[in-house]
N, C-alpha and C positions, 0 to 999 in steps of 0.2 A: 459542438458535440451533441449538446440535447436539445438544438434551437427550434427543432419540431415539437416541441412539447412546451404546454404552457408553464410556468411557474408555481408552484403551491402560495395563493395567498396567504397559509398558517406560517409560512417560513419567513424570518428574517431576510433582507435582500444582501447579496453579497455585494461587495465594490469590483465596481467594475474592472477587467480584467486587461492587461497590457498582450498580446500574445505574439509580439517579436522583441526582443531585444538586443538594441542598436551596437551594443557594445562589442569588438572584437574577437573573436575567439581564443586569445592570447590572454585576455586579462582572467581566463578561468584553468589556464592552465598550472598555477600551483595547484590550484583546490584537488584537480585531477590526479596531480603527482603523490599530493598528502593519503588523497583515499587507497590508492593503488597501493602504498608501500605501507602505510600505519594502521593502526587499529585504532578503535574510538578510543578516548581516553576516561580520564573522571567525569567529566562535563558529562558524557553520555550518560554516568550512572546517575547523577544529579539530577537533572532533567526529567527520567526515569520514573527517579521519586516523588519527585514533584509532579508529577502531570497524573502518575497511577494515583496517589493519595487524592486530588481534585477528582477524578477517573471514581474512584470508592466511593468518594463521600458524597458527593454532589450530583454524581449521573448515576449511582449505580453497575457501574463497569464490572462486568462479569466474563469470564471466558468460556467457552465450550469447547472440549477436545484439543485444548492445545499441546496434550501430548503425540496427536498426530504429527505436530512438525517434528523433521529426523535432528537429535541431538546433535550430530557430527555431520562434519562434509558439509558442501554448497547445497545450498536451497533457495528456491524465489518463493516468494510472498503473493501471492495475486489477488488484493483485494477491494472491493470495490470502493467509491470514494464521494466522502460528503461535507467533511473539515477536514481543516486546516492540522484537528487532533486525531485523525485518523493516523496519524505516524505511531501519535503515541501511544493510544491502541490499543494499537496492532502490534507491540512488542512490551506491554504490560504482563501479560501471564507467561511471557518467552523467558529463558535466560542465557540465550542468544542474543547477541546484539547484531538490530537489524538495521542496515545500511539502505540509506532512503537516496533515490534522484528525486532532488527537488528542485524547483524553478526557478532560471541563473538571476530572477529579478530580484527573489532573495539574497543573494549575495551580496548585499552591501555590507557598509560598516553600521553600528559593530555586531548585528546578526549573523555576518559570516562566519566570525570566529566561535561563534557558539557551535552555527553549523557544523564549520569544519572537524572540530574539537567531537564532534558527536556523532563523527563519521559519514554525513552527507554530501554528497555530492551532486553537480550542477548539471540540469541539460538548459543548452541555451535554446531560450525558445525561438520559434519562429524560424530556424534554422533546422538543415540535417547534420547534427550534432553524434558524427562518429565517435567522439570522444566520451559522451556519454555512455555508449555500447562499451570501449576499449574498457573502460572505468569497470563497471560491471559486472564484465565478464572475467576481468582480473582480480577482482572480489572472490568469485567463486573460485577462480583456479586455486587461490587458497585456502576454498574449504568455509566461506564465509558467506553471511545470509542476504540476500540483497531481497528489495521490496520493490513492485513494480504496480504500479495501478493499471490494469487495461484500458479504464477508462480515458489514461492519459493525463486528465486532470477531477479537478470538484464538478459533479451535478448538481445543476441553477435549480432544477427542479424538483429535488424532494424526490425523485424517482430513479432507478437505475438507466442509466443512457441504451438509447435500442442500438447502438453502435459501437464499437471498440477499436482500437488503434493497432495496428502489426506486434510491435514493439516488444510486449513480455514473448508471442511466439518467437520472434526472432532470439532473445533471449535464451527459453528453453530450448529451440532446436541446437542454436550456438554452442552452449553448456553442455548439456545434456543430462543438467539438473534437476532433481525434482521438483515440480512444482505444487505447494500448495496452493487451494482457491480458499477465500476467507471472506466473510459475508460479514461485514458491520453493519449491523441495524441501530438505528435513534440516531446515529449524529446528526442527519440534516437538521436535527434541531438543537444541536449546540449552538448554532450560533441566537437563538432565541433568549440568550441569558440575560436580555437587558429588558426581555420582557417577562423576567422572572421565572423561566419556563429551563426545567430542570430535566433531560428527557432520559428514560433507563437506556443504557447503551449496551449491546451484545454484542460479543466477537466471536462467531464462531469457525473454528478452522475444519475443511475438508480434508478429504484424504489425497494424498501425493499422485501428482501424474507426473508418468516417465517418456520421453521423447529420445527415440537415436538423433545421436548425433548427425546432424546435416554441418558441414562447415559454412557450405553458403544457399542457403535455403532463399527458395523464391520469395518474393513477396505474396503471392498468393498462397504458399505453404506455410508463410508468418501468420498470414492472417485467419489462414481454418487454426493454425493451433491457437491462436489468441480465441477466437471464438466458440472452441472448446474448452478451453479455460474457465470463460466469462459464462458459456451454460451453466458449469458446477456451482459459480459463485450466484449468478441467478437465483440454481435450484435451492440454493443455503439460505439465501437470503427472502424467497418464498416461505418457504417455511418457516423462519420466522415472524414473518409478518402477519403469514395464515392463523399458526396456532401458538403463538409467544413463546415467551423462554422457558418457563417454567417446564410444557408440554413438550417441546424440543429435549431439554432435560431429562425430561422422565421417557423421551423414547428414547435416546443415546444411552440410559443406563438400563434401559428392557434388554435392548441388542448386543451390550455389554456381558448381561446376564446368561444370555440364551450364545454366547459366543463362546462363555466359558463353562 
């Protein structure tokens, strides 16, 4: 994904990454069935608190605009990706519960049950996992928030990937959902925590894009709206890096002002 690009020496390294998994496509078939017909449970809310409280106290975790996301009806998520706590987040200032695809390598015991319990669902890697799309899309038909990274997965580098995957387009054309783009800043250095290194994390959400409905949109139609997507999260996440939170802040509430 980012193998053109060197590594941030200041970053923690991650463990190296498996990106097929051998396992059949039958042994993910309950987890699919659960997401599709249930809703997350308590587990979800628990989790929640626990990660947002760690989120306050220790990084800093702040939100920007997250009354941009629309309270009702389906909605995708589209935000950029650097941990593992980017789930958490990215649905810390929500009160929406956000439905994550995450990696069928996670599904083991007893991590899955958490998973499942907390509304996640598996794409098998390495594979064209249609089930993962069925999963998703059957999410929204009820009106529920599903979260998709363009990226695909975590950047090694410390830096946003110059590349993005079809996957959320195909998504918003499928739906014809709104999409938010959401620009997390500081994680790539959550995983620095063993070198003491505590980094302020910002979430901040963009404004909705809307897509007609395509039933079966080309690949090459997935892939311009995935990379109009990932411009917005881009430009969010520039500006953060440019003039930090605080300045981001005070321009979101100028335009606020001069709006009303």
């Amino acid at each position: 994904m980012d193998a053109d690009l060197p590594p941030d020496p200041d970053l923690a390294p991650i463990r190296a990454q498996v990106y097929k998994d051998p396992r059949p496509a039958e042994v993910f078939t309950p987890f699919h069935e659960r997401a599709r017909t249930r809703d997350p449970d308590a587990v979800y809310e628990l989790v929640r608190v626990l990660t947002t409280l760690y989120g306050l106290l220790a990084l800093r975790l702040r939100a920007l605009s997250p009354e941009k996301v629309p309270q009702h009806g389906p909605v995708v998520l589209a935000p950029n990706h650097f941990s593992f706590l980017d789930h958490f987040f990215l649905g810390a200032a929500l009160r929406r519960k956000v439905r994550f695809m995450a990696k069928s390598q996670l599904f083991t015991p007893p991590l899955q049950a958490v998973l499942t319990h907390g509304g996640v669902f598996p794409v098998r890697r390495g594979h064209r996992d249609e089930e993962a799309f069925v999963t998703a899309l059957s999410i929204l038909e009820r009106g529920g928030t599903v979260a998709m990274y363009p990226e695909a997965g975590r950047s090694r580098t410390g830096s946003l990937s110059p590349t993005v995957k079809p996957g959320v387009g195909r998504i918003a054309l499928q739906s014809g959902a709104p999409v938010v783009p959401v620009a997390i800043h500081g994680s790539s250095h959550v995983r620095n925590w063993r070198r003491g290194q505590f980094p302020r994390v910002t979430v901040q959400y963009g404004d909705p894009m809307r897509y007609a409905v395509v039933s079966e949109p080309t690949r090459e139609q997935q892939q311009a709206v995935a990379e109009e997507i990932f411009d917005e999260v881009r430009e969010l996440y520039a500006g953060l890096e440019r003039l930090g939170r605080r300045a981001v802040r005070r321009r979101l509430r100028d335009r606020t002002a001069v709006a009303s």
